[in-house]
C-alpha positions as CSV (number, residue, x, y, z in Angstrom):
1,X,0.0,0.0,0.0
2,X,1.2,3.1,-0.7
3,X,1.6,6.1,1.8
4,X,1.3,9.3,0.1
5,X,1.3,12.8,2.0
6,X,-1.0,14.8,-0.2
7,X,-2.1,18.4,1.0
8,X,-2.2,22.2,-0.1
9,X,1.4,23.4,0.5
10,X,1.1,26.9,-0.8
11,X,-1.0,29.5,-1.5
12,X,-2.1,31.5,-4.5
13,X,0.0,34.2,-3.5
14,X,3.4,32.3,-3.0
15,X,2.7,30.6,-6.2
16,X,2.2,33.2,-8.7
17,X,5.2,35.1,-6.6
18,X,7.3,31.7,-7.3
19,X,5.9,31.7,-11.7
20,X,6.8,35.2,-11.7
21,X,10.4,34.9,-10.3
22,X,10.8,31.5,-12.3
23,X,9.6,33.9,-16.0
24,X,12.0,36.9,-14.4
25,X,15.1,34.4,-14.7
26,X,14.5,32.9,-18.2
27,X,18.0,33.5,-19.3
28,X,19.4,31.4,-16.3
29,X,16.2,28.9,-17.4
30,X,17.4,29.3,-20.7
31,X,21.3,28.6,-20.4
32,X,21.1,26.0,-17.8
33,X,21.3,22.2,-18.7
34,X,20.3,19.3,-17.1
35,X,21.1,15.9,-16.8
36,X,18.1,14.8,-18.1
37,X,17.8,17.1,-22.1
38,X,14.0,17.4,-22.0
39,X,14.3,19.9,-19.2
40,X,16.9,21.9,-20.4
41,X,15.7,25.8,-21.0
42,X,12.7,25.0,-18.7
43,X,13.8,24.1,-15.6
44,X,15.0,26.8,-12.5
45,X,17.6,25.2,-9.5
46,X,16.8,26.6,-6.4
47,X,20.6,27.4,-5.9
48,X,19.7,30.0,-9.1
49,X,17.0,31.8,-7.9
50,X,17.4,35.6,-6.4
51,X,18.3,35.4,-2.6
52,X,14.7,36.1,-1.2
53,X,13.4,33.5,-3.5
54,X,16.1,30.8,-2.8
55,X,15.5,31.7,1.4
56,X,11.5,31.1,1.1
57,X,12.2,28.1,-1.2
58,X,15.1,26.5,1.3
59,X,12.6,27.4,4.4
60,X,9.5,25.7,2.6
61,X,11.3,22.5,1.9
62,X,13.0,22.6,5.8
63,X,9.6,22.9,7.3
64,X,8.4,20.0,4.6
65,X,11.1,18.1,5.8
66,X,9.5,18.0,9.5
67,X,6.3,17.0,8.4
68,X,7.8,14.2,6.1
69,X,10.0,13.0,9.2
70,X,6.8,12.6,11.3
71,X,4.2,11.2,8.1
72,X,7.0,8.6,7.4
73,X,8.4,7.9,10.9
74,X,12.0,9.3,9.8
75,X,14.7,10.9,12.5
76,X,15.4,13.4,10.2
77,X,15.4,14.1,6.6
78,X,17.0,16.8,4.4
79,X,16.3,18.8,1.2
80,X,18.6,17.7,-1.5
81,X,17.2,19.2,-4.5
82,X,15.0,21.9,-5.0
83,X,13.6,22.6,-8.7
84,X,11.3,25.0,-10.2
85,X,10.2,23.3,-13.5
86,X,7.7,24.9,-16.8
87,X,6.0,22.2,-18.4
88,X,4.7,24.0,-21.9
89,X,1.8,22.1,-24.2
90,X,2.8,18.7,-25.7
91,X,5.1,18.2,-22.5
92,X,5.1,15.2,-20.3
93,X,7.1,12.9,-17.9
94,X,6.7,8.7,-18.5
95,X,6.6,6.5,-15.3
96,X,10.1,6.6,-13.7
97,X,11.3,6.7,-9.7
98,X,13.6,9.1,-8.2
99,X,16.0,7.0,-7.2
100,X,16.1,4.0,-9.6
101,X,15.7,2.8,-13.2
102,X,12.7,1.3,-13.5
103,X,12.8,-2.4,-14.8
104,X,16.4,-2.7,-13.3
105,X,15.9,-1.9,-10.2
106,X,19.9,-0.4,-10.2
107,X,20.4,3.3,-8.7
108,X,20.1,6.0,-11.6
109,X,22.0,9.5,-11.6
110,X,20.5,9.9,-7.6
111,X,20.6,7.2,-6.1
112,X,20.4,9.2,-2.6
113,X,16.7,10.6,-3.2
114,X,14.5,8.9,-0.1
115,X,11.4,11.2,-0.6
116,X,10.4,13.3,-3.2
117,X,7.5,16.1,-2.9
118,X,5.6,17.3,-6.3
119,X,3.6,20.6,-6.3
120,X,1.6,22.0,-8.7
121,X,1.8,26.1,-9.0
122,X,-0.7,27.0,-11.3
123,X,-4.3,26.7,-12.5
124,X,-5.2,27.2,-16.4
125,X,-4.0,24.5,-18.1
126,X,-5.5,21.1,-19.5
127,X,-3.8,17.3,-19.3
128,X,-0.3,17.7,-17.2
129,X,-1.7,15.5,-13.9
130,X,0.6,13.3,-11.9
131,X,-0.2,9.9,-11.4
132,X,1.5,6.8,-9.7
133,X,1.8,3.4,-11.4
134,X,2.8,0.1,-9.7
135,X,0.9,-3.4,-10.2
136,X,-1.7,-2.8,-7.7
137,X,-3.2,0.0,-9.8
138,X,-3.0,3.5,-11.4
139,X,-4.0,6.8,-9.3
140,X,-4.2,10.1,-10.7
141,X,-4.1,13.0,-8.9
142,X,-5.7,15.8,-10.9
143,X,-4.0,18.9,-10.4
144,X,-4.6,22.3,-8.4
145,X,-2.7,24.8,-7.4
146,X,-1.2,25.2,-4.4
147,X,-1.4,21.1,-3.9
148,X,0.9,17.9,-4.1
149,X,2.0,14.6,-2.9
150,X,4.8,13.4,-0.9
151,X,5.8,9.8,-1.6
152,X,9.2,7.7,-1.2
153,X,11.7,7.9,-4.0
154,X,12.0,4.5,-4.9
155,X,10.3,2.1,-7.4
156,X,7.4,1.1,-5.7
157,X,6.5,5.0,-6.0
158,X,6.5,5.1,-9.9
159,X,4.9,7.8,-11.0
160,X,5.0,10.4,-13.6
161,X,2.7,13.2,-15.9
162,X,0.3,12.9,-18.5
163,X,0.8,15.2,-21.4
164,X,-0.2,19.2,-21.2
165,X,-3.1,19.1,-23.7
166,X,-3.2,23.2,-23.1
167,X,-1.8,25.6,-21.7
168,X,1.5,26.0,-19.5
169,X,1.9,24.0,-16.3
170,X,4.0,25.0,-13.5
171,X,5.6,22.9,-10.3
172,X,7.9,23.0,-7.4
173,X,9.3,19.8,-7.4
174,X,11.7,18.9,-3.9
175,X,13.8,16.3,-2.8
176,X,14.8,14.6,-0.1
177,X,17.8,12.4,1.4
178,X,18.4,10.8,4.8
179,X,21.7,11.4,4.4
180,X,23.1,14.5,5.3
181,X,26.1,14.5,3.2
182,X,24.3,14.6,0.2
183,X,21.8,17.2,1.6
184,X,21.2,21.2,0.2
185,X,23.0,21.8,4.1
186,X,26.0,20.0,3.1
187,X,26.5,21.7,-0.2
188,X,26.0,25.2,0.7
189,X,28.8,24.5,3.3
């Protein structure tokens, strides 16, 4: 069974303040590249954003973190990556985990993901909702802003997001390790 933490984490205000920073910095959007090349020129690392913007994002995911140690029974866990991420018309994510290729079940490019946390940002657009996939069945949640899911990084959480039919979609995406070496902490250090 799985345990998802699913609840408004924002409000209307914070996220049309996070779309309009995210549009302000489209030349950093722009340049930047990812490991994965679908998300390159639409996809904003925390660490980029303007140093109000990076302090509410860093204090968001730390009080998240709290409330993920106590859903999931956890000592502690730690933001590790923070992403600010456009998903224009004809876009879309296939099922994957955060921590492992699907199928192999061998640690991909971050292996040290435990928990990841997807928010959506913005109302106005068609298609673009998450869903999870594993052989018990398929749940889709549809999206509104302000709202997302917290589940564990690891296959059993496959998930991903149905193609944006119309309109621009807009998330927060966060997440998180048990292991403080490999936290945001660590690297800012």
């Amino acid at each position: 069974m799985l345990q998802i933490f699913s609840r408004q984490y924002f409000t209307d205000i914070e996220c049309d303040a996070m779309i309009t920073h995210f549009n302000k910095m489209v030349d950093t959007v722009n340049a930047s590249e990812n490991v994965n090349p679908n998300y390159n020129g639409r996809l904003l690392n925390a660490f980029e954003c303007e140093i109000h913007v990076k302090d509410f994002l860093y204090s968001k995911a730390i009080d998240l973190a709290s409330s993920i140690s106590r859903f999931y029974g956890e000592d502690s866990v730690y933001p590790e990556t923070i992403h600010l991420v456009k998903w224009p018309e004809g876009t879309s994510l296939g099922t994957h985990a955060d921590n492992t290729w699907i199928g192999s079940n061998e640690p991909h490019y971050s292996p040290n993901r435990n928990y990841s946390a997807t928010i959506v940002l913005n109302d106005g657009f068609e298609g673009g909702n998450f869903y999870f996939e594993n052989e018990e069945v398929q749940s889709v949640f549809p999206s509104r802003k302000g709202w997302g899911q917290v589940f564990g990084a690891g296959p059993e959480y496959a998930h991903g997001v149905t193609e944006v039919t119309s309109g621009t979609r807009y998330t927060l995406a966060i997440w998180y390790t048990r292991d403080y070496q490999h936290s945001l902490y660590k690297t800012l250090t």
